[in-house]
N, CA, C and O of each residue as an XYZ file, in Angstrom:
328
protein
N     -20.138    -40.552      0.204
C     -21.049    -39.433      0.078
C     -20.271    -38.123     -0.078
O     -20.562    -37.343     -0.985
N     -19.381    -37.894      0.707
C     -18.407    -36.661      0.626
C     -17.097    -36.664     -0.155
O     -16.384    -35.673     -0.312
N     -16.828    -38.048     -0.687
C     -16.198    -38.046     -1.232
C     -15.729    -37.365     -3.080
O     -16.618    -37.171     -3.909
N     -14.893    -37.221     -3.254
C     -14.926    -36.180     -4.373
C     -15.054    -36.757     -6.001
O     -13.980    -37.321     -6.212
N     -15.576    -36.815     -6.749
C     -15.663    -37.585     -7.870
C     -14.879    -37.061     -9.021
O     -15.135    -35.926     -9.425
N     -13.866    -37.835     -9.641
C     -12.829    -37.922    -10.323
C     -13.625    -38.433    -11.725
O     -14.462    -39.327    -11.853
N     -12.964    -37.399    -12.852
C     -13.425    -37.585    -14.205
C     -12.792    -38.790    -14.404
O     -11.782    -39.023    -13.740
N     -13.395    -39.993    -15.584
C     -12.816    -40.758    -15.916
C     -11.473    -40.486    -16.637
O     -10.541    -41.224    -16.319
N     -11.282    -39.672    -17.425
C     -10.603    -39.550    -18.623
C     -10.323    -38.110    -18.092
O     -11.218    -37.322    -18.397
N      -9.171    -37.513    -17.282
C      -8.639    -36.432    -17.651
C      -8.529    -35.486    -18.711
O      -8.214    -35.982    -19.793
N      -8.678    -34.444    -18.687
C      -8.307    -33.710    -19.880
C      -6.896    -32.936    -19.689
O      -6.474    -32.640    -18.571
N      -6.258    -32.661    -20.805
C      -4.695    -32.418    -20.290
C      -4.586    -31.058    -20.506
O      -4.677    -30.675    -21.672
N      -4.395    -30.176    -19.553
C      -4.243    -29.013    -19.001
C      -3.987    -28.270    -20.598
O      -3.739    -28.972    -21.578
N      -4.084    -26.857    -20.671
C      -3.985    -26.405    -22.283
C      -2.890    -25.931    -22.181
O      -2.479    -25.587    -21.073
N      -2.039    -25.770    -23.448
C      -0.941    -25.154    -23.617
C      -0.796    -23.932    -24.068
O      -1.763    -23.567    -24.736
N      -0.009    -23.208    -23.964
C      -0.289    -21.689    -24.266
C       1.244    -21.849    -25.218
O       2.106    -22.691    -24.966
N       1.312    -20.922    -26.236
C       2.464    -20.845    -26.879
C       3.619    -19.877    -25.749
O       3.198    -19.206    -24.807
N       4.647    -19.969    -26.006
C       5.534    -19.270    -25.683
C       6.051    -17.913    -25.758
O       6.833    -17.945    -26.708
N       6.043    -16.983    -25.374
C       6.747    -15.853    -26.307
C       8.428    -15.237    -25.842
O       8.970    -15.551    -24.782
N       8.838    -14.638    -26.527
C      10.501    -14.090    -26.409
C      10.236    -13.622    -24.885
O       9.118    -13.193    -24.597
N      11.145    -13.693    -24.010
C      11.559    -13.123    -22.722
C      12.443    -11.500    -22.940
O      12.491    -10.658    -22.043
N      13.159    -11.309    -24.468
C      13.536    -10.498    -25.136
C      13.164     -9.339    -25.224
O      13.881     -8.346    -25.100
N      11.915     -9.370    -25.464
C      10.834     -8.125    -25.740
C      10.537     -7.125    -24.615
O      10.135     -7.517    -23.520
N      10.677     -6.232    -24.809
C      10.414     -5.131    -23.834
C       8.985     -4.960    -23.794
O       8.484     -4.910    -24.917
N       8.128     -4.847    -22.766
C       7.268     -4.425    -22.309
C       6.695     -2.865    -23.260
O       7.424     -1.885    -23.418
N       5.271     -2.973    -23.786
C       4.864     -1.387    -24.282
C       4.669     -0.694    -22.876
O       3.814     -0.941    -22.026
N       5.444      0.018    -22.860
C       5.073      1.377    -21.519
C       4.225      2.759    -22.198
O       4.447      3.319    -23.271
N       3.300      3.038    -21.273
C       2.599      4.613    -21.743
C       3.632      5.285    -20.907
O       4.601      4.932    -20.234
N       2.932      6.582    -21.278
C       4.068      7.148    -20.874
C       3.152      7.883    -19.688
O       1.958      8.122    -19.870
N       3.716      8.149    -18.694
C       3.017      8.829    -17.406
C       2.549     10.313    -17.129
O       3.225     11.246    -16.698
N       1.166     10.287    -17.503
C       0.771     11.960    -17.635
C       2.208     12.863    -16.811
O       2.825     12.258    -15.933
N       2.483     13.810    -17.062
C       3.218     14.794    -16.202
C       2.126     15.755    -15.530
O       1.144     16.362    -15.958
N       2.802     15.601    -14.164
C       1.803     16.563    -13.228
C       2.620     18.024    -12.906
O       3.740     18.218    -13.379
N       2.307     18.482    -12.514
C       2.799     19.142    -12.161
C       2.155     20.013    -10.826
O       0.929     20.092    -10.894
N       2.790     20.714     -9.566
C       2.020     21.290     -8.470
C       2.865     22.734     -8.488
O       4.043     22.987     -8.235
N       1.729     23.575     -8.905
C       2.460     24.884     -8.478
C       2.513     25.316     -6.816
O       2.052     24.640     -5.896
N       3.200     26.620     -6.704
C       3.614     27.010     -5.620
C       2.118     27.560     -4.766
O       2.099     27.530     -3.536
N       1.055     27.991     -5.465
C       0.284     28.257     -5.550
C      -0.808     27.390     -4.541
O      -1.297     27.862     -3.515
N      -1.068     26.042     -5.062
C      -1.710     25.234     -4.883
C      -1.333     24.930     -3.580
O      -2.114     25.181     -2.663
N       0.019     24.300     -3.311
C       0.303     23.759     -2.244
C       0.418     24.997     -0.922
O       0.701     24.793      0.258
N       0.217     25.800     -1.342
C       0.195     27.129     -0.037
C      -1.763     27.385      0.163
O      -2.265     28.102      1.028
N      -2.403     26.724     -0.702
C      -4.088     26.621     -0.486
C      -4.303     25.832      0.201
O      -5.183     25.874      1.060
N      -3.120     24.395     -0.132
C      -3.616     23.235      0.211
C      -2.927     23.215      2.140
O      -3.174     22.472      3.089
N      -2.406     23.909      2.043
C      -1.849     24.257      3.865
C      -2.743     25.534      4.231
O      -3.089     25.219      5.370
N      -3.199     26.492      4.038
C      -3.642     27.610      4.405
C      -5.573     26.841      4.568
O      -6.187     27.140      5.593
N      -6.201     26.035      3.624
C      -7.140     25.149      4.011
C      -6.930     24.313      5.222
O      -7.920     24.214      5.947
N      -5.811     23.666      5.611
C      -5.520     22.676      6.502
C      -5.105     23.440      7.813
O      -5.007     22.735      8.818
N      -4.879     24.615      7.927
C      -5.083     25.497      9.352
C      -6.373     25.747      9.632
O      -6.993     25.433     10.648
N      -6.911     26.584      8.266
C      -8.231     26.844      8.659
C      -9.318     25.942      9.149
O     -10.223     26.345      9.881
N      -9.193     24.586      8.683
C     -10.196     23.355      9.385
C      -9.656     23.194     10.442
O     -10.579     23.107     11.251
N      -8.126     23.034     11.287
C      -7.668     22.712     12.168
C      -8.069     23.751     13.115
O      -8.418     23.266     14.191
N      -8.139     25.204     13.049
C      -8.625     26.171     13.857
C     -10.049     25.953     13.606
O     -10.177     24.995     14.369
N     -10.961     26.084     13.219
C     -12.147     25.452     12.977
C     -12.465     24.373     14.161
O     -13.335     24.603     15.001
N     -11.635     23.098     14.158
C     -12.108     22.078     14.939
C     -11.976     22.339     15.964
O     -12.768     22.005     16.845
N     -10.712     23.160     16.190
C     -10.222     23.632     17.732
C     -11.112     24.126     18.331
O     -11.460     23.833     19.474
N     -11.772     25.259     17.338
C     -12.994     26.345     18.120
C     -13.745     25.619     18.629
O     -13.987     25.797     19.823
N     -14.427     24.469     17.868
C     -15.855     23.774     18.392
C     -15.381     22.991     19.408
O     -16.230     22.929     20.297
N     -14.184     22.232     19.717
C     -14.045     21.896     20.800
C     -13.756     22.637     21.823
O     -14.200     22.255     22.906
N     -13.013     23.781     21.787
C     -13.252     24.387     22.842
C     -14.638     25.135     23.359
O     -14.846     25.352     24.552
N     -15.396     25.435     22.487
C     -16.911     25.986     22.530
C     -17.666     24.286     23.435
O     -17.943     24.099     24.620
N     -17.746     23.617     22.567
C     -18.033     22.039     23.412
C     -17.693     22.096     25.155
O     -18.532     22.357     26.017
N     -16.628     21.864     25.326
C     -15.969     22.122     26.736
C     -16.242     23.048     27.542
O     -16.191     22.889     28.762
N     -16.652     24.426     26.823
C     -17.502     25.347     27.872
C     -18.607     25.553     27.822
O     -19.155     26.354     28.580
N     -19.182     24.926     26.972
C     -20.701     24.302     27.393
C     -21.143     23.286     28.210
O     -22.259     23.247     28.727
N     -20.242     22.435     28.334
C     -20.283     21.269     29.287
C     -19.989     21.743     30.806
O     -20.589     21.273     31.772
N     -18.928     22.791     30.892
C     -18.491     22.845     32.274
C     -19.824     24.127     32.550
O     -19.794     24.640     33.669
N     -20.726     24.528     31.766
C     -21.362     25.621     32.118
C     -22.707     24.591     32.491
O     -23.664     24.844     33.222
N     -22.474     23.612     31.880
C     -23.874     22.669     32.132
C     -23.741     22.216     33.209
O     -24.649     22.155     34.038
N     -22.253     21.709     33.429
C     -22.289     21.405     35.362
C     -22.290     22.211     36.293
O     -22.440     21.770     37.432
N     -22.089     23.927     36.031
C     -21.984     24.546     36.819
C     -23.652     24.787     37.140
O     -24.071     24.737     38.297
N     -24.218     24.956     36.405
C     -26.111     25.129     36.458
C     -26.573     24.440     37.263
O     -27.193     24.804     38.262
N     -26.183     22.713     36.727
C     -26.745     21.801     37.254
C     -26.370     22.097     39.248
O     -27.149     22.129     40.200
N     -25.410     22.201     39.203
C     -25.057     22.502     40.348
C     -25.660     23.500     41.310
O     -25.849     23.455     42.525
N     -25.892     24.369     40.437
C     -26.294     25.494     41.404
C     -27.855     25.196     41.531
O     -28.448     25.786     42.435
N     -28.711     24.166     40.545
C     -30.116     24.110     40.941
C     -29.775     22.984     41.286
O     -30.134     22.344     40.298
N     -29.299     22.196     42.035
C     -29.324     21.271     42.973
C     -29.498     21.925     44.158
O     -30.570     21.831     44.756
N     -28.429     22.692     44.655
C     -28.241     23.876     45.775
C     -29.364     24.264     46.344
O     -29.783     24.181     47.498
N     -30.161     25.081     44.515
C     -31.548     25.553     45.024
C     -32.290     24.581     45.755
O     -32.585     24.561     46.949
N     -32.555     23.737     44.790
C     -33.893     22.894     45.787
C     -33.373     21.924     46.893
O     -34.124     21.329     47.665
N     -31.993     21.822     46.893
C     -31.994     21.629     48.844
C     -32.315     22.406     49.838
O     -32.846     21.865     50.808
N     -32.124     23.602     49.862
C     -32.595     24.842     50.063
C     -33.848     24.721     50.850
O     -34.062     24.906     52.048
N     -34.636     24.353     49.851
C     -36.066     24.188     50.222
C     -36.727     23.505     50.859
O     -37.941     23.699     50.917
């Protein structure tokens, strides 16, 4: 049942012709890029500005949190109080 079923009559694998080992490869030729001085002082002067950016909101984050425990705290206080 699981066993695998074998063609009667093989067919014999195809042959492909050969070609020279000789021959050099067609190469394109590789756009030239180029990066001015320009670019790469955007591309760092962007990468502070997000990095100060993230900094802010985490530090804004962190003193919202410690201002949320300080609240919480102090209306706990209150209504023992009472």
């Amino acid at each position: 049942m699981f066993l695998p079923k074998y063609p009667d009559s093989p067919t014999p694998p195809p042959s492909y012709p050969h070609t020279v080992a000789d021959q050099m490869p067609a190469r394109r030729p590789a756009p030239q890029i180029s990066v001015s001085t320009g670019a790469v002082a955007a591309v760092l002067v962007g990468g502070v500005v997000l990095t100060s950016l993230l900094a802010a909101v985490a530090v804004a984050a962190v003193s919202v949190a410690v201002a949320a425990v300080v609240l919480r705290s102090l209306l706990r206080d209150q209504h023992r109080r009472r």
